[in-house]
N, C-alpha and C positions, 0 to 999 in steps of 0.2 A: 504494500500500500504506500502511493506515496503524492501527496498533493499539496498546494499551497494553500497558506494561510490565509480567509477570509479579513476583510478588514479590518473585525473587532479583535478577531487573532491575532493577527500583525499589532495593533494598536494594546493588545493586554501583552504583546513579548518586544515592549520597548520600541515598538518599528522596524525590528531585526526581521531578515528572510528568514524563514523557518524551512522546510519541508517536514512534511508530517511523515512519521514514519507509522507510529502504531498511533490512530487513533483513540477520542475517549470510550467508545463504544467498542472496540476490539480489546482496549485493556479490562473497561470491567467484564465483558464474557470470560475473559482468559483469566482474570481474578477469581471469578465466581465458582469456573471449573478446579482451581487450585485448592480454594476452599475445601470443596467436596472432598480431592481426592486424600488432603489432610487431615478432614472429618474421617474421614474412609481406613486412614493409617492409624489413629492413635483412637481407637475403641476405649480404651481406659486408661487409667494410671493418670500424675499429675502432669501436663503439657505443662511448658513452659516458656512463653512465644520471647526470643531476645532479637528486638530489633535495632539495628547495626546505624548508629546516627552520622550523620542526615540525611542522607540520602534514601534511606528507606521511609522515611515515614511516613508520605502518603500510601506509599504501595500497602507498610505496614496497616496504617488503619482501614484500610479499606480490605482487606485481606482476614483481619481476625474477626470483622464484622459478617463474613462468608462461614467461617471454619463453627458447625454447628456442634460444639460441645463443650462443657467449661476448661479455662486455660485463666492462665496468668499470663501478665505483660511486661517485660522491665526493659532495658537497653542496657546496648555496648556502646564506647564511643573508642575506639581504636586509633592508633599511630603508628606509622611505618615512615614516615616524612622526614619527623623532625622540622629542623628548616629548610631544607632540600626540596626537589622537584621531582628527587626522582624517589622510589620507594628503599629503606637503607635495608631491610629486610626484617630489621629487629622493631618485634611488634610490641608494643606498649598500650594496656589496658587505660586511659587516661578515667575511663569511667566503669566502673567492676559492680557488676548486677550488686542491689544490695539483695536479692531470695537468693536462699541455700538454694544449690543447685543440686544436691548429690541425691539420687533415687529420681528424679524429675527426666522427663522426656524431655529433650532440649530441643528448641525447631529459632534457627538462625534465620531470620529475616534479612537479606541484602537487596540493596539495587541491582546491583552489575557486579557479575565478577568478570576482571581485568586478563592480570596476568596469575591471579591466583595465591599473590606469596603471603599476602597476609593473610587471606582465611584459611589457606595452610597453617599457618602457626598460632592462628587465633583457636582453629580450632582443636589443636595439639595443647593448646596453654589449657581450653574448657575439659578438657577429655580430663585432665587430672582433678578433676573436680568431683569424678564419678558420678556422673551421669548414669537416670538408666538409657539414654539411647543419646543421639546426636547427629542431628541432621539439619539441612540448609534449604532456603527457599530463597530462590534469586528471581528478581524481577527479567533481567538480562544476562546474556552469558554470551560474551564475546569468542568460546570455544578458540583460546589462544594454548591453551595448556597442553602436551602431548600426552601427560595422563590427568584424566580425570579426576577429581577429586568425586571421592566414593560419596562423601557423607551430602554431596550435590545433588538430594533427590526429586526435588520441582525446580523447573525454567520454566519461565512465562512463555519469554522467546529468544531465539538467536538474536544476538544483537549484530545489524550489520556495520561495517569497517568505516564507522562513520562518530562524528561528534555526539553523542547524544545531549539535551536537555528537554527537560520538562518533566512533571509528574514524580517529582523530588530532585530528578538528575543535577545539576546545576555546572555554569559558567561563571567563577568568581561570585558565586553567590545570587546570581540572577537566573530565571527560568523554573525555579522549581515549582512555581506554584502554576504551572501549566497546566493546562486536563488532559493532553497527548504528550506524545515523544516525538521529540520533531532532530533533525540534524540539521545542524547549527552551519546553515552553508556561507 
């Protein structure tokens, strides 16, 4: 899918070109199917939704309001940066769930994953927390990685080779509060 922005679209993304990539109507079906299948995996035991800031947060609220059973909600807020641009690989919980996590079904909330290094180790640092299970839900998944990371068990969609923002994505800060995913041409 991919089309130009109307002019209230244009006008709510700053006057920036947009192309739409996944509209708002394609994301919430694809939310909604997520939900289910997450309702579908965790029958019982305590769920424990950690969504991954900021970038997930729309996807996040609109996603636990799908998943029909009880759960809890806290976040992560991660670092691999530093002051750098590029990722240093050593990940740093800047913000550490206050719920005990150990016995709890753990369900990782992302936007995008990248190049994969830090929910690799993000999710190496949770595992010693003993969890009873541990797994991810990415909004996008760039499939740059030559193995998969296992505990990646819902993608929205492929994300293609392209900018993304909107619908939490963000450029410096601007675009998340979009209703689609557009590529920032």
């Amino acid at each position: 899918m991919s089309s130009v922005l109307s002019p209230e679209m244009k006008r709510r993304a700053g006057g920036r070109d947009l192309r739409i990539v996944f509209d708002e109507a394609t994301i919430a079906a694809r939310v909604q199917e997520l939900g289910e299948e997450i309702t579908a995996a965790y029958p019982d035991g305590e769920l424990l939704v950690l969504g991954l800031l900021k970038g997930s947060f729309i996807f996040l609220s609109d996603l636990v309001r799908q998943v029909n059973r009880p759960l809890h909600l806290d976040f992560l807020v991660a670092s691999s940066y530093g002051a750098g641009t590029v990722s240093s690989g050593n990940v740093r919980l800047l913000y550490d769930p206050e719920t005990p996590l150990e016995g709890k079904h753990l369900l990782i909330v992302e936007d995008i994953i990248d190049s994969g290094r830090t929910m690799q180790k993000m999710l190496s640092l949770l595992a010693t927390r003993r969890p009873a299970s541990l797994a991810v839900c990415a909004l996008l998944d760039k499939k740059l990685l030559h193995v998969p990371i296992p505990e990646v068990r819902w993608v929205g969609f492929p994300a293609p080779p392209a900018f993304l923002v909107g619908y939490g994505l963000d450029h410096a800060e601007d675009f998340r509060h979009l209703p689609f995913i557009g590529d920032l041409i």
